[in-house]
C-alpha positions as MATLAB code, in Angstrom:
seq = 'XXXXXXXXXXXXXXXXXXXXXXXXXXXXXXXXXXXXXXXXXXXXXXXXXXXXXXXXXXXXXXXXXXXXXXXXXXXXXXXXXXXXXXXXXXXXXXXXXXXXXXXXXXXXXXXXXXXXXXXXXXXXXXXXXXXXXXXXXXXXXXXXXXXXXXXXXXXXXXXXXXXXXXXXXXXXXXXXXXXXXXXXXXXXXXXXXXXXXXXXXXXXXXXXXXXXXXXXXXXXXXXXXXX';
ca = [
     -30.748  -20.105   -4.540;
     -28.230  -22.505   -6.248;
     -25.962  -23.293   -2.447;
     -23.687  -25.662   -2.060;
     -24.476  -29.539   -2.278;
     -25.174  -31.142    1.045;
     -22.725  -34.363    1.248;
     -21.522  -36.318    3.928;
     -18.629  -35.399    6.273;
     -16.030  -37.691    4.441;
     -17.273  -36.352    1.685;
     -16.759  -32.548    2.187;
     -12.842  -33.719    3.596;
     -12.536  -34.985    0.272;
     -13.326  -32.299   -1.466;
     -12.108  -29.716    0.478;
      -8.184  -31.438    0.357;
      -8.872  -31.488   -3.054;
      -9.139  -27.707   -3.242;
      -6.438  -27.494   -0.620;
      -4.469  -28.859   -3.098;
      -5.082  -25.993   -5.564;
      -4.658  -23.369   -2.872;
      -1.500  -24.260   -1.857;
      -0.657  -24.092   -5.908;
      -1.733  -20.455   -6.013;
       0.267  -19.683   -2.942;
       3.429  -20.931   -4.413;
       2.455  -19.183   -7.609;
       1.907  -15.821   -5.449;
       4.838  -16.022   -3.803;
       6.904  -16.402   -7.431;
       4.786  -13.324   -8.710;
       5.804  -11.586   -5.907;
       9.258  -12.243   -5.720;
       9.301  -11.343   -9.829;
       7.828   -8.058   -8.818;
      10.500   -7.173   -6.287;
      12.797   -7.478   -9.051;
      11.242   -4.661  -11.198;
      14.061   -2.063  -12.249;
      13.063    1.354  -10.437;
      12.480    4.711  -11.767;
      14.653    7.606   -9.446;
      12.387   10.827   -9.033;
      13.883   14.138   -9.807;
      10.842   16.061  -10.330;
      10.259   18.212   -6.990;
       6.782   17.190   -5.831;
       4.996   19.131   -3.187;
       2.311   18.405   -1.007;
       0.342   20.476    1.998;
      -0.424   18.184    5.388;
      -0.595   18.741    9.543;
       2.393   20.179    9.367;
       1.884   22.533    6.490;
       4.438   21.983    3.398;
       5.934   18.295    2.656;
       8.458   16.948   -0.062;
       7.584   13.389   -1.302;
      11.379   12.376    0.804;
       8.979   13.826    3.837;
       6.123   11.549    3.778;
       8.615    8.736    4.818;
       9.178    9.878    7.918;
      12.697    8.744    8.186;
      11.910    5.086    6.659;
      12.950    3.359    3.748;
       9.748    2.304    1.949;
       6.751    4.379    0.945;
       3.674    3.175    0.243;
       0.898    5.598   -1.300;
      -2.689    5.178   -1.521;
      -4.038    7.915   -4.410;
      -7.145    8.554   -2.727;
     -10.045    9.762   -5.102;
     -10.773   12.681   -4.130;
     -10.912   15.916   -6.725;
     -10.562   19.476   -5.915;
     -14.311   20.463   -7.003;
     -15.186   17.631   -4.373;
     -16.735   17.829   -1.375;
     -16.381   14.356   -0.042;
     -13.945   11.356   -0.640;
     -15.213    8.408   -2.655;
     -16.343    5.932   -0.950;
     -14.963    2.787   -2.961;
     -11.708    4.659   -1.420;
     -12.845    5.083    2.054;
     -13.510    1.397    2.348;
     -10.334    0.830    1.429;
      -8.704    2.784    3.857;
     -10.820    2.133    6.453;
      -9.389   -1.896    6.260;
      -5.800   -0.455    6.736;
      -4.774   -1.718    9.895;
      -2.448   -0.036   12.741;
       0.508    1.074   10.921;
       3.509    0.023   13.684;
       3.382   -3.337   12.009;
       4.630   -1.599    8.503;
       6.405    0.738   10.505;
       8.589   -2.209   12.272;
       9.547   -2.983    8.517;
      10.650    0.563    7.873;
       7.636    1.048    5.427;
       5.689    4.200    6.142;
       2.122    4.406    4.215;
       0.048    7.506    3.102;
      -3.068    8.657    1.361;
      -2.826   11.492   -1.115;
      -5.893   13.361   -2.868;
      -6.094   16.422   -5.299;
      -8.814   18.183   -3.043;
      -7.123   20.615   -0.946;
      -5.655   19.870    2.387;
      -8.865   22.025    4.114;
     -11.264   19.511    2.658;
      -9.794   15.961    3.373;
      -9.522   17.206    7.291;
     -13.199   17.445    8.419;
     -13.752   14.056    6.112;
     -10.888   12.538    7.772;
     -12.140   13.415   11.284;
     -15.675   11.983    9.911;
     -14.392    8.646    9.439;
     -11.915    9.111   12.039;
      -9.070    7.474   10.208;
      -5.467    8.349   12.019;
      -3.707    7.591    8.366;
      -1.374   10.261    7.456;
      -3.371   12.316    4.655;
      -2.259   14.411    2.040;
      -2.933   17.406   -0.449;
      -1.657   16.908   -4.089;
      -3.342   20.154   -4.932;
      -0.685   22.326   -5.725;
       1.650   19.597   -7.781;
       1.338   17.186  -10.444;
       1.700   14.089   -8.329;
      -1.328   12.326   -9.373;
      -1.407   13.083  -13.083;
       2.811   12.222  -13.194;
       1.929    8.779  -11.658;
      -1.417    7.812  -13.890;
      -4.097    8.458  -11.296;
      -6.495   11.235  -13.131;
      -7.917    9.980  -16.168;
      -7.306   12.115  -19.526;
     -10.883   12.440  -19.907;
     -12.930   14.413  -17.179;
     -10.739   14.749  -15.985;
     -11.678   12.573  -12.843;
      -9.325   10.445  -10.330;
      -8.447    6.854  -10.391;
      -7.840    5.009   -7.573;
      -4.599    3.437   -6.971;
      -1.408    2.159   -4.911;
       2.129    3.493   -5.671;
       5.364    2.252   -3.838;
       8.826    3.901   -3.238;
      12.172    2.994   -1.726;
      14.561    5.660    0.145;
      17.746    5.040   -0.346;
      19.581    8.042    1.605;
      17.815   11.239   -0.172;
      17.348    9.675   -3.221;
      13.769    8.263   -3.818;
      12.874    5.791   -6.065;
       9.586    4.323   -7.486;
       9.405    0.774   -7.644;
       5.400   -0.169   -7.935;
       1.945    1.159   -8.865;
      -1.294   -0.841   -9.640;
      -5.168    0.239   -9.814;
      -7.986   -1.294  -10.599;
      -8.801   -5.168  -10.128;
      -4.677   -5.194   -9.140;
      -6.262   -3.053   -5.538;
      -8.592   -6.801   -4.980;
      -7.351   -8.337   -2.047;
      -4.956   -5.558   -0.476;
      -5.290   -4.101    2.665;
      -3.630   -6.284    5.040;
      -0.075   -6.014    6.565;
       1.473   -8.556    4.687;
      -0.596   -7.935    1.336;
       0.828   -4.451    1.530;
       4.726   -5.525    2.222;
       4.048   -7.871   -0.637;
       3.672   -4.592   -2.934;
       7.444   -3.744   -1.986;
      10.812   -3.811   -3.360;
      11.623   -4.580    0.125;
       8.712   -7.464    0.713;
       7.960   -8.999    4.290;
      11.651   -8.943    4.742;
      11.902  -12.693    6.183;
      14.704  -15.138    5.404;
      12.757  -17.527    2.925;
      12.046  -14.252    0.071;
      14.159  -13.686   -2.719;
      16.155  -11.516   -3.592;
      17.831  -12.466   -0.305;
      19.885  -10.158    1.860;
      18.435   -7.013   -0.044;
      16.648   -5.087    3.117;
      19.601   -5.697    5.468;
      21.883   -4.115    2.780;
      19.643   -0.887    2.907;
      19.195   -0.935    6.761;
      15.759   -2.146    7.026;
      14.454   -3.755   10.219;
      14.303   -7.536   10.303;
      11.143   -8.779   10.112;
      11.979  -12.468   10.768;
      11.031  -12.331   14.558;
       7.404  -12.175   13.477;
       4.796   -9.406   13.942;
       4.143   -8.231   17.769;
       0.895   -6.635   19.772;
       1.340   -2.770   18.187;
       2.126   -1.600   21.503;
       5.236   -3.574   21.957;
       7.354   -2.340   19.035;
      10.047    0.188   19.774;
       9.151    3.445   18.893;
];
C-alpha cells in the first residue's frame, strides 16, 4: 500500500524537525502572499446589482449588514436546477459560526442564479443558517466570472468587498484550486483587504482607519461577542 517507513523514535524527531523546518518556510511565505494581496488596487462598483433573500429585495451595500467587509461565496447553483452542487455544499457546510467574522466587521454570504424559492427548501435540507441569496434577476455572477461562456453552467468561487461608507468596492475573487484550503475563520480574513486585523500584518493601521473592530484580543466562545 506504499505507507510510511517504520523508523525509530529519534528517528521520526529527526525527520519531522526537518519538515518543520519547511513548514515554518511556507508560513512565512503565506503570510508575504497574503500581505501582497491586501495590497491589490480595488475596483469601486457602480453597476446596481440586485438580489431577492428573507427579506425580499437586497442591494449588494445590503448583504453587509452594516459591516465593512463582504465576503461572497458564488454558490453553483443554476436556475434550471433543482439542487445545489454538492462540491459547493461541502464547502459551505465547513463554514463555521459567523460571530467570529462578524467581530472583524466581515459579513459572509452565498449567492446562486437559481431563484430565491429553490435555494430555501435546499437550505433547510442541509440546515445551513448562512445568509443565502438569489442572483436571478441580475448579472452578478456573469459581471464577476462565475458562469462559464460555454453552457452556460456556474463556476464556483469566492469574491471579497470592502464598505467604505456607501461606496463598495471589490478587492478579491479566486475559484478553482485558489478555493483548496479555505473555510476556516482565519483562512477567510486572509482573503481580505482588511486581513485578521492584528498588530503584526501589513499594511499596518489600515482597519482602524476604516473603523473596523480590533481583532488583536484574540477570538472568543461565539456567545461572548457583543452583539
Amino acid at each position: 500500500m506504499g505507507l510510511p517507513n517504520v523508523v525509530t523514535r529519534q528517528e521520526w524527531l529527526g525527520a519531522r524537525q526537518e519538515l518543520l523546518a519547511r513548514e515554518k518556510a511556507a508560513t512565512r511565505a503565506r503570510d508575504a502572499l497574503n500581505a501582497q494581496r491586501r495590497e491589490l488596487p480595488m475596483v469601486e462598483i457602480e453597476k446596481l446589482y440586485v438580489f431577492e433573500g428573507p427579506d425580499g429585495k437586497a442591494e449588494l451595500l445590503d448583504l453587509f449588514e452594516g459591516r465593512s467587509q463582504l465576503i461572497v461565496y458564488h454558490f453553483m447553483f443554476g436556475p434550471d436546477q433543482d439542487a445545489g452542487c454538492p462540491n459547493c455544499s461541502a464547502f459551505l457546510d465547513q463554514i463555521g459560526h459567523l460571530s467570529h467574522l462578524r467581530a472583524r466587521g466581515t459579513e459572509f454570504a452565498a449567492v446562486s442564479r437559481a431563484p430565491f424559492t429553490k435555494l430555501l427548501p435546499f437550505k433547510a435540507r442541509m440546515g445551513w443558517t448562512v445568509p443565502w441569496y438569489s442572483s436571478a434577476t441580475s448579472d452578478f455572477n456573469q459581471d464577476f466570472g462565475f458562469v462559464a461562456d460555454e453552457g452556460p453552467h456556474d463556476l464556483p468561487g469566492l469574491s471579497c468587498f470592502l464598505r467604505d461608507g456607501d461606496r463598495v468596492y471589490h478587492t478579491y475573487s479566486t475559484t478553482g484550486r485558489g478555493l483548496d484550503g479555505i473555510g476556516s475563520v482565519t483562512s477567510l480574513l486572509d482573503l481580505t483587504a482588511l486581513g485578521r486585523q492584528e498588530e503584526w500584518e501589513e499594511p499596518a493601521g489600515r482597519a482602524s482607519a476604516l473603523g473596523a473592530p480590533a481583532g488583536g484580543a484574540g477570538f472568543r466562545c461565539h456567545d461572548d461577542y457583543p452583539d
